[in-house]
N, C-alpha and C positions, 0 to 999 in steps of 0.2 A: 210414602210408607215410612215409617217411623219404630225403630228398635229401641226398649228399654231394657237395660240391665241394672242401671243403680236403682235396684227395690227389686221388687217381683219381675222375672220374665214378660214383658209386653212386647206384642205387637199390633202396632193402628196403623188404619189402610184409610188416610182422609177420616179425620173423625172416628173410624169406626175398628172398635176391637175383633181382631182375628183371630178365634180360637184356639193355641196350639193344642190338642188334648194328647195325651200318653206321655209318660215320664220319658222312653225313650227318644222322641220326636223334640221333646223338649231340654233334652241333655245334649244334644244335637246340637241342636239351635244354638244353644248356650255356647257351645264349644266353639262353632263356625265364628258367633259374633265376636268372642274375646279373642279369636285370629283372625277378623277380620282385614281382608286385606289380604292373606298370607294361607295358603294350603295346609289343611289340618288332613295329617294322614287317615287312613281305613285301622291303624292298629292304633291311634289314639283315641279314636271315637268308640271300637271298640272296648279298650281298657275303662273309657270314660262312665260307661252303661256298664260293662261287667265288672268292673275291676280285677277281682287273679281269678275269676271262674267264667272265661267264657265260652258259650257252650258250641259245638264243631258246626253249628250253622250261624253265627253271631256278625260273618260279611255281607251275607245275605239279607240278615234282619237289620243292619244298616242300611243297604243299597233301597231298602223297603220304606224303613224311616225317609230316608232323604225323598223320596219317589213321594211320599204323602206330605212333607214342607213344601216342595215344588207345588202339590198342588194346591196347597193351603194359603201359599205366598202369591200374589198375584201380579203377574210380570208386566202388564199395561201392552204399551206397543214394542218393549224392548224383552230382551230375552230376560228371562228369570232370573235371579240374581244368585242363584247357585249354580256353580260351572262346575264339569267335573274335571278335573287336574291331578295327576297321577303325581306322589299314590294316595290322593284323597281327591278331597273335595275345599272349593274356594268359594266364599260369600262378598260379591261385590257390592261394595256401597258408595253412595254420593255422599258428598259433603253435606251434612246436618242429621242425616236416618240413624246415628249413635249416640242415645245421652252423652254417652262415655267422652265421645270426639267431644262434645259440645263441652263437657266439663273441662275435660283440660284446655281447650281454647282460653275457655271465661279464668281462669286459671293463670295460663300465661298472660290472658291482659292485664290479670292483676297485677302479676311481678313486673308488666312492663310499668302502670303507673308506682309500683312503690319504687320504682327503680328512676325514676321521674318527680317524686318526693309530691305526689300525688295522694294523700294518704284515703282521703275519702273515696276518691274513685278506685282505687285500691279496693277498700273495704265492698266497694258497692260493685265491682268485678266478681270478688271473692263472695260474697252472700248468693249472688247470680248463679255462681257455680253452687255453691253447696243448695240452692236449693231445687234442684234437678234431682238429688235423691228422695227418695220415695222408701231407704228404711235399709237394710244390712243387704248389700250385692247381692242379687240371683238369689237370695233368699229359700223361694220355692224350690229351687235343684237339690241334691243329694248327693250328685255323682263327688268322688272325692276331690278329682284333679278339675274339676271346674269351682268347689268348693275352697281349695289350695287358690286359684287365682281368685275368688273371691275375696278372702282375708288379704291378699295384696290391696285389691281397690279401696275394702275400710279402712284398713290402714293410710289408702292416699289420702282418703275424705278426712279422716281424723287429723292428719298432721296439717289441708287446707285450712279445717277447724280453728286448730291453736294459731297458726298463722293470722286468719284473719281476727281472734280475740287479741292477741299483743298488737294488732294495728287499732283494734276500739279501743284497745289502752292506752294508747298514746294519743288520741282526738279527746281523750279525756273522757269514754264513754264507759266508768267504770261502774254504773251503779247497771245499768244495761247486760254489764257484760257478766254482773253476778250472777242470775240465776241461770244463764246457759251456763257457765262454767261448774256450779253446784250440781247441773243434771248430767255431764257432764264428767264429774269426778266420780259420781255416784255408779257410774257405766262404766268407768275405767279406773278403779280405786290403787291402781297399784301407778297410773302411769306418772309419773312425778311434775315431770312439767305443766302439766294440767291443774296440780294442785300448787305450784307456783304462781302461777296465771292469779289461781281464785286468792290465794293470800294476799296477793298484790291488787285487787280491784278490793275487798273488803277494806284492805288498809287505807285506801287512797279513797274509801268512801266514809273514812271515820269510823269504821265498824273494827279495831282494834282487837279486841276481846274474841272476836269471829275469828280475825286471820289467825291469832297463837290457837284456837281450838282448831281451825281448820289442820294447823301444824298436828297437833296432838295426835287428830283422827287420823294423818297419814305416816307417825312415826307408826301408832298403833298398828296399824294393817299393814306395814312392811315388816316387824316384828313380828306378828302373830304368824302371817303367813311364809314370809321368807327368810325370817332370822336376821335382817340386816339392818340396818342404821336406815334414815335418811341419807339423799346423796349432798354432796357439797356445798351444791346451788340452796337447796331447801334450809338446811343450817344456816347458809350463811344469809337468809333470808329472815328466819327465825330471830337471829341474834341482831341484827337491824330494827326490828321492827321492835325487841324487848329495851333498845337502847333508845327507841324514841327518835329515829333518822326522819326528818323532812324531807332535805333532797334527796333519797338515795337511787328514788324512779326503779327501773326494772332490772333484775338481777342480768346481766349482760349472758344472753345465749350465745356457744359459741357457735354453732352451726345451725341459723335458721332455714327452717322452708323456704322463706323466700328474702336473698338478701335486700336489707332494705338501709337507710338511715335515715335520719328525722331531720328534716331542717329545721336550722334554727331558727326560733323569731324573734321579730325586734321587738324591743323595752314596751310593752304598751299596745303595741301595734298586734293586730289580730293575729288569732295563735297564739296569742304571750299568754301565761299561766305557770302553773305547778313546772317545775323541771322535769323531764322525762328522758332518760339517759337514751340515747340510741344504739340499736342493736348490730355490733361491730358486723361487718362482712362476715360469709365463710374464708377459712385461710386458704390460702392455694397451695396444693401441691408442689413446692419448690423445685426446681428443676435436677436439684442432687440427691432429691429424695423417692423420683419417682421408682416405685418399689419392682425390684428384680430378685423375686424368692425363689427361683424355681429350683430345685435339686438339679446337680448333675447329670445329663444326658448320659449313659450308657454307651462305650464305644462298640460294642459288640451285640449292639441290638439286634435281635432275631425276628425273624414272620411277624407275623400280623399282619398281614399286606394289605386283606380285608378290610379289616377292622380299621386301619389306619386310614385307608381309601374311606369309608365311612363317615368320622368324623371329619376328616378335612374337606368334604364335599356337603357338607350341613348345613343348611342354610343359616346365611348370618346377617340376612341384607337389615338395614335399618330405616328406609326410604319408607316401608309400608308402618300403618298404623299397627301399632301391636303395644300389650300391654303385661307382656311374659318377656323375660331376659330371657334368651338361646341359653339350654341346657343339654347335656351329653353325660348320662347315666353309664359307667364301666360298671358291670357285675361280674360277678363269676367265685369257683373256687377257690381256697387258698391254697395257693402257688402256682394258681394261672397267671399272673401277672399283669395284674389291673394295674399296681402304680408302676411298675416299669414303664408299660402302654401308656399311661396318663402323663407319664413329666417327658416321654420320648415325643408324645403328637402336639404337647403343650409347647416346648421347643422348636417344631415346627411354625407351629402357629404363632408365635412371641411377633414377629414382626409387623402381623397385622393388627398389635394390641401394643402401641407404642407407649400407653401412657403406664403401662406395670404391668407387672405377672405378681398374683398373690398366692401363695402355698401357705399349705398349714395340714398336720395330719390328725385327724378329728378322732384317731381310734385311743388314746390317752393308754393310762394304765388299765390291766385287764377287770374288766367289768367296771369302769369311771370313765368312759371316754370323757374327752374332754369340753367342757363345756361349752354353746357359744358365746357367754359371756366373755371369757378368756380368748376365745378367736379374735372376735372383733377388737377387742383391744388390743392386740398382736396389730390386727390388721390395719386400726386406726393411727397406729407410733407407725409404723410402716409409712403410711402416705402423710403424714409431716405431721399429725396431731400429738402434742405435749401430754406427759402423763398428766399433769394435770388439768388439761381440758377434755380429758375423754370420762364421758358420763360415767354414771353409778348402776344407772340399769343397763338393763338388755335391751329395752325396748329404745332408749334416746340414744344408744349407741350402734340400734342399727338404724336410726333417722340419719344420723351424723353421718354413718357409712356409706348410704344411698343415696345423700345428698353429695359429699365430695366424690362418687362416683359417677353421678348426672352427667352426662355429655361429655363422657369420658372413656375412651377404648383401652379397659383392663381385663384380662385372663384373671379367673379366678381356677385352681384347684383345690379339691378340699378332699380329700384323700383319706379313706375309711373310716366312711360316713358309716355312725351306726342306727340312727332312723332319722326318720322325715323332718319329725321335732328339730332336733339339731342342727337339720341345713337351715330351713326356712327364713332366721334372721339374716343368714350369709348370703343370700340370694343379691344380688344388686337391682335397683328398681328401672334399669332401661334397658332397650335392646341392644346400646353401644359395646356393652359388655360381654361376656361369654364365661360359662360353668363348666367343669369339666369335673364328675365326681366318680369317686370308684365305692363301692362296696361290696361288702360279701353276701349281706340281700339283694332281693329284688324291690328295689324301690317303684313297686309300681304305685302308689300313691303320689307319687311327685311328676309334675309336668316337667317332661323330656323331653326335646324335638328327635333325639337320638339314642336309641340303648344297643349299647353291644354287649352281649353275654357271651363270657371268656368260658372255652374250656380246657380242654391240653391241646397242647402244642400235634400239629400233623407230624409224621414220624421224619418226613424231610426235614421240617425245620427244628426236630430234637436232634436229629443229625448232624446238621449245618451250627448249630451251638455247639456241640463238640468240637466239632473240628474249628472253630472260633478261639476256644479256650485251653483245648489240649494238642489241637496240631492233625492237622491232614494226614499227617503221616500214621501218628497213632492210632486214629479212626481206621484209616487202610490196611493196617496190621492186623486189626482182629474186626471184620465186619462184623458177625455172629455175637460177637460179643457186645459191638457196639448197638447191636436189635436188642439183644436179651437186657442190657443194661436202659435202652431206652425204655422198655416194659416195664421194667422193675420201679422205672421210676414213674410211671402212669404219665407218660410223657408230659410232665407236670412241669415247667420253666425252673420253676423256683428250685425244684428238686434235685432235677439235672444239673442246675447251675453249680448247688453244691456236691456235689456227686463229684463233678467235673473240678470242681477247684482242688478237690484232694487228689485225683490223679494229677492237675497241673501240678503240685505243690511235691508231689514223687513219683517224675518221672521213669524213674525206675521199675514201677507197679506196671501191672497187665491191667486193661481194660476189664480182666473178668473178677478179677479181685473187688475192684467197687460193685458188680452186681452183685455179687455176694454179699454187701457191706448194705443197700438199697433193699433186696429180701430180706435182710435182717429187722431191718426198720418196719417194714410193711406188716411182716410175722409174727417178731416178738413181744410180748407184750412184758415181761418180766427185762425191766431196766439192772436188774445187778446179771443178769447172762450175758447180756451186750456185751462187746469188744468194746475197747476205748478209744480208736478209729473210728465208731460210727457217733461218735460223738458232735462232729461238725452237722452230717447229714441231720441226725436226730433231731438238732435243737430247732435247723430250720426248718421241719414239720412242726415240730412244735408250736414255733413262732406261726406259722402259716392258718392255725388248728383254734390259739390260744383265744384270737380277739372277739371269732365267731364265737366259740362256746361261751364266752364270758357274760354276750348281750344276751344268751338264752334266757328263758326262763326259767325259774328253778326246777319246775314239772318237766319241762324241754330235757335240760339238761341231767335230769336222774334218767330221762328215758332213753337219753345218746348211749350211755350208761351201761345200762340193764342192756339195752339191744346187743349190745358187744359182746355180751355171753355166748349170742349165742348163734353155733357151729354150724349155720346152714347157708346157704348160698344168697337167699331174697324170703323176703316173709310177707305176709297178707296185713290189711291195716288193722282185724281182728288181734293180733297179738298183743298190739300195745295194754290191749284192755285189763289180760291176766299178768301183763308186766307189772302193768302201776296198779292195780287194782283202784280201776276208774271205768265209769260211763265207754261204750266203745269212742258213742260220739268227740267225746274229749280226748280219747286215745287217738282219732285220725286228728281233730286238732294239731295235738303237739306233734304230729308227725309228718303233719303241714307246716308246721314254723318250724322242723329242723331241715325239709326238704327248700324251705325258701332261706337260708342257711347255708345252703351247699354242702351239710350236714350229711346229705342222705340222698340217695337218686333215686327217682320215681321213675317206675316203667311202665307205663303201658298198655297190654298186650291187645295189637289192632280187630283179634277177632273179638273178644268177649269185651275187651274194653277197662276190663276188673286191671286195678292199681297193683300195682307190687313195689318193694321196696329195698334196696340195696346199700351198702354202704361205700362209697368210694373207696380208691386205695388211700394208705396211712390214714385214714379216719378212724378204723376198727381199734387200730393197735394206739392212738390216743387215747380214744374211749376208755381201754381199760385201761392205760396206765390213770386216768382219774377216776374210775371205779374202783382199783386197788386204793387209792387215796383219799376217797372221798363216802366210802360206804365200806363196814362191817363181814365179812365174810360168812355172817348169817344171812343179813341183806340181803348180800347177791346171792345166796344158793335159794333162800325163799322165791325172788323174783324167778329167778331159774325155772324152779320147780314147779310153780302154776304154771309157768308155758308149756314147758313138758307136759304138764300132766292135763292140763286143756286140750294140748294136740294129741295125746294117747287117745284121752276119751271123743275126741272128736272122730278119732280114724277108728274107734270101735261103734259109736255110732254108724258112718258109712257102711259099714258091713252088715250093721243090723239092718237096716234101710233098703240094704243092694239085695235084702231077700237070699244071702248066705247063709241064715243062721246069724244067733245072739255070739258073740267072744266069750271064752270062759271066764269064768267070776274068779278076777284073781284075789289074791292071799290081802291085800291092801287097796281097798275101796279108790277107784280112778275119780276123781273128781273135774268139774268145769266151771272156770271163774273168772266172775266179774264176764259174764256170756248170757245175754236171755234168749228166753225161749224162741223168739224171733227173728234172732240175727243165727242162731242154729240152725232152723228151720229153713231162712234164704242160703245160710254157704252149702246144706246139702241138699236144695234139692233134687240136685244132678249128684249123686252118692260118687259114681266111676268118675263124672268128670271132675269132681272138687280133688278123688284122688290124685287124678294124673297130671292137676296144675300141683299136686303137694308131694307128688313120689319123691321126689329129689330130697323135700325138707323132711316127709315123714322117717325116711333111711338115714341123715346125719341126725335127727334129734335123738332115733334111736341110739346109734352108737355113743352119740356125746353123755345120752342118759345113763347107759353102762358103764362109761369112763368116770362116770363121778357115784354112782355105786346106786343108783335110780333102778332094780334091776325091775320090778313088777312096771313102769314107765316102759323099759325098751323089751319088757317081754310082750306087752299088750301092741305098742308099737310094730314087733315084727310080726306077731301072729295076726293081725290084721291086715297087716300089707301084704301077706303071701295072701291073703284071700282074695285080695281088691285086685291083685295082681293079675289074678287069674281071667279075667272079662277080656 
């Protein structure tokens, strides 16, 4: 039986194609095979089919999937070749049933013959492999995290590609090696070396006039699209070929695919011809340079004992075939303490990654994170490469990075990440390696082996940091104080930590003094009332608040905004609509990308099921200190004021509904907005019950309506609730 993934999903059983039908039997599949070898969990498979929505019976509809592969696969005289192994599922294969295996094989023979000065068998290793594809990886799939490993494998096929065209260019197979190089650049117009390649077989096939236009075409399309130059190599390719160089052979790469060099030939004797410069080695990591970035370990490191147990019991074997680096996703709030966690269990782990630890903090300045062009180049000076030999793009400098990483045991952290985009160059291309990334999303689009999502700290271990930082003794002096100041701080690491460093800093202070200093923060939203004491606290909320809000979207972000207005405990995902005056449907959007954010907490409720939404501590009181900053005090009472007055007319509809009687017609017409008839019609059909999920909110929007001078709002509001009230 025979698996195909370079092209379309096949499977052939002796000649004969084996139907997979369903998309999810067949995201499945996919998944198993590109872990072949290695147990793919029940919450990867799941995320694979659902992505962030899946629905409360989706183990189920797994265990069902796989039940209909087994019986689609057919197991001969030996057992099926799916085993179930906790907490997933394992697809065992023999040597030859994986394109994939077969490609890299015919792959490594190549590197052995160019490593052997072998060039033809080289080339005829290397075409063996490449033509096992059948068209762009898994193609037919969708799911995104088999789609993510997908663009890893074009990517290998593509840099086999160039490999094997710089060896037909040195057998002198240049007039051959134009039109695959032309279809070629044509499919990858931005990638440069590609269009190196094709410069260099036009020139050395007398087509002069071709190579400077080829040049033209690819300064054009790196200007128009990306604003930059050509890179170095393409220049100094450029200015060679306009001075009319004979010998100058192929611009010297510094890090090929596969290292090779050209033997020389004697005077005459076969193989003598045109000069062709040979392609220096990769450099090696020098032994003073192997990279040790990791920030300082923490002495006073707190919990996580979980979490920590977690990642350091992750599978990292490298023995099994596999075509994914080991990666370990940290999420959570700001100032649960992703990077404290990330460079405390990175530290741990440093030993079994002797060849470097690579750090870098990906969240840049607020709303520019930093790019991966600028990573990678940190990260390639790091392991011994010259500024001047590190590429111009993105794309040859994460060749360069994957390749001096090959066979090589390095810790990468890459520490607030702000999407998927951003890691994907940083990835390294074998399993010898290991990822350790934090951010304030949920990176469920990126293949994980491991996600921990952080929240606050258990109240022991908000405890046991106290007394770390301030002293056992002070803790014991005032317990009550020391609960009431852990709450205050939403038992938040980062919060605490600074809480506590102002106590360390005057010991003279009472333990109850900083809760008071902690509510301040939480409550006030008006930065000139603050104390100049809460000054340390403040900034690191702020700090903790900033990098999230920054990747929002602009809609996101008016909506973090507006919601801060307003004075009720949790809201329905109906409000966003008369907030922003938009679509409801786009109202739960943005309120889906501030809850994957850590923006906002989504609740729940297990009987009805219906979503509610809350805002964590110190989120609110951000919120408005950038709604004070960033919108009009017409703005915000407009926004205000449709909510109010959406939920006035809502709770006087309910009454009319509940068969009480019409609400009196007040003095200024109630309106409902940005609300259709339809989504009215499903929040009441249960009039008593929509009240009593909304008694709590309909009673503060009241009174907050009266406080800002709304009085026909909080009139309509209470005389409606004393009726509803009454059932």
């Amino acid at each position: 039986m025979q698996f195909r993934i370079l092209g379309p999903l096949e499977v052939v059983d002796d000649g004969r194609h084996i139907d997979v039908s369903g998309q999810r039997q067949r995201t499945v599949l996919a998944m198993l095979l590109l872990e072949s070898g290695r147990v793919v969990s029940n919450d990867r498979l799941v995320e694979a089919i659902w992505e962030r929505k899946p629905p409360a019976t989706s183990r189920t509809q797994v265990q069902i999937g796989i039940c209909a592969l087994r019986r689609i696969l057919p197991a001969g005289p030996h057992p099926g070749p799916i085993v179930t192994r906790s907490p997933g599922y394992l697809l065992r294969m023999t040597e030859g049933q994986l394109d994939l295996h077969a490609f890299e094989e015919r792959v490594a023979a190549g590197g052995r013959a160019a490593a052997a000065h072998q060039p033809q068998q080289a080339v005829k290793e290397l075409r063996a492999a490449l033509g096992l594809w059948q068209g762009h990886a898994l193609t037919d799939i969708s799911s995104k995290p088999v789609r993510a490993n997908a663009v890893q494998l074009d990517e290998r096929r593509l840099a086999v590609q160039e490999q094997c065209l710089e060896l037909e260019l040195r057998l002198g197979n240049h007039h051959r090696a134009v039109s695959e190089l032309g279809a070629l650049v044509a499919a990858h117009p931005l990638r440069e070396r590609l269009r190196v390649l094709l410069m260099t077989a036009l020139h050395r096939a007398g087509r002069q006039a071709e190579a400077l236009d080829a040049y033209r075409q690819a300064r054009a399309a790196l200007v128009e699209r990306l604003g930059i130059e050509p890179g170095a190599e393409l220049q100094r390719l450029h200015r060679l070929i306009l001075a009319g160089e004979e010998e100058w052979g192929a611009p010297p790469r510094v890090q090929p695919f596969i290292k090779v060099t050209a033997p020389a030939a004697a005077p005459g004797g076969p193989g003598s011809g045109p000069a062709v410069a040979a392609l220096p080695a990769a450099p090696a990591i020098p032994a003073h340079k192997i990279p040790r970035l990791l920030p300082a370990d923490i002495a006073d490191f707190t919990g996580r004992a979980r979490a920590i147990q977690r990642i350091l019991a992750a599978p990292t074997r490298t023995d099994a075939p596999r075509t994914v680096v080991p990666v370990t996703v940290i999420t959570g709030r700001g100032g649960s303490g992703k990077t404290t966690l990330a460079v405390h269990v990175a530290h741990r782990l440093a030993p079994d990654y002797p060849d470097g630890q690579l750090f870098a903090k990906l969240s840049g300045a607020p709303g520019r994170p930093t790019s991966a062009a600028e990573i990678l180049r940190r990260f390639l000076r790091a392991l011994g490469v010259s500024d001047e030999a590190v590429p111009s793009s993105v794309e040859e400098r994460a060749e360069m990075y994957r390749d001096l990483l090959a066979g090589r045991r390095v810790l990468v952290v890459l520490d607030g990440a702000a999407s998927e985009c951003q890691v994907a160059p940083l990835l390294p291309g074998s399993s010898g390696s290991r990822v350790l990334i934090t951010s304030w999303r949920r990176f469920t689009g990126l293949p994980a082996d491991t996600r921990i999502e952080l929240s606050r700290f258990r109240r022991e271990s908000s405890v046991e940091m106290l007394m770390k930082i301030i002293g056992r003794r002070r803790v014991a002096a005032e317990p009550l104080a020391v609960e009431e100041l852990c709450r205050a701080c939403d038992d938040l690491p980062l919060v605490l930590r600074a809480a506590a460093a102002r106590l360390a800093a005057r010991p003279h202070r009472a333990v109850a003094d900083a809760v008071a200093q902690a509510e301040a923060v939480d409550g006030c939203a008006d930065a000139a009332r603050r104390p100049d004491e809460l000054r340390h606290v403040e900034q690191t909320v702020r700090t903790c608040m900033t990098p999230a809000y920054a990747a929002l979207s602009p809609e996101a972000q008016r909506a973090l905004r507006r919601l801060a207005q307003l004075e009720i405990p949790d809201f329905a995902p109906w409000v966003g609509a008369p907030l922003l005056e938009c679509e409801p449907h786009r109202a739960q959007d943005l309120l889906d990308e501030l809850t994957e954010s850590y923006l906002l907490d989504a609740v729940v409720d297990q009987a009805s099921r219906a979503v509610r939404y809350r805002f964590p501590a110190f989120v609110r009181a951000f919120a408005l200190e950038r709604l004070a900053a960033e919108e009009s005090p017409e703005e915000q009472r407009a926004a205000l004021w449709r909510v109010l007055d959406t939920l006035a007319y809502l709770t006087g509809e309910a009454q009319r509904r509940s068969g009480h009687g019409d609400p009196p017609v007040p003095d200024e017409p109630i309106r409902c907005h940005a609300m259709p008839r339809s989504l009215i019609d499903r929040l009441l059909a249960d009039p008593f019950a929509w009240y009593q999920q909304e008694r709590a909110q309909v009673e503060a929007a009241g009174r907050q309506a009266a406080e800002i001078g709304l009085w026909t709002i909080s009139c309509r509001l209470a005389s409606s609730s004393t009726v509803l009230a009454r059932k």
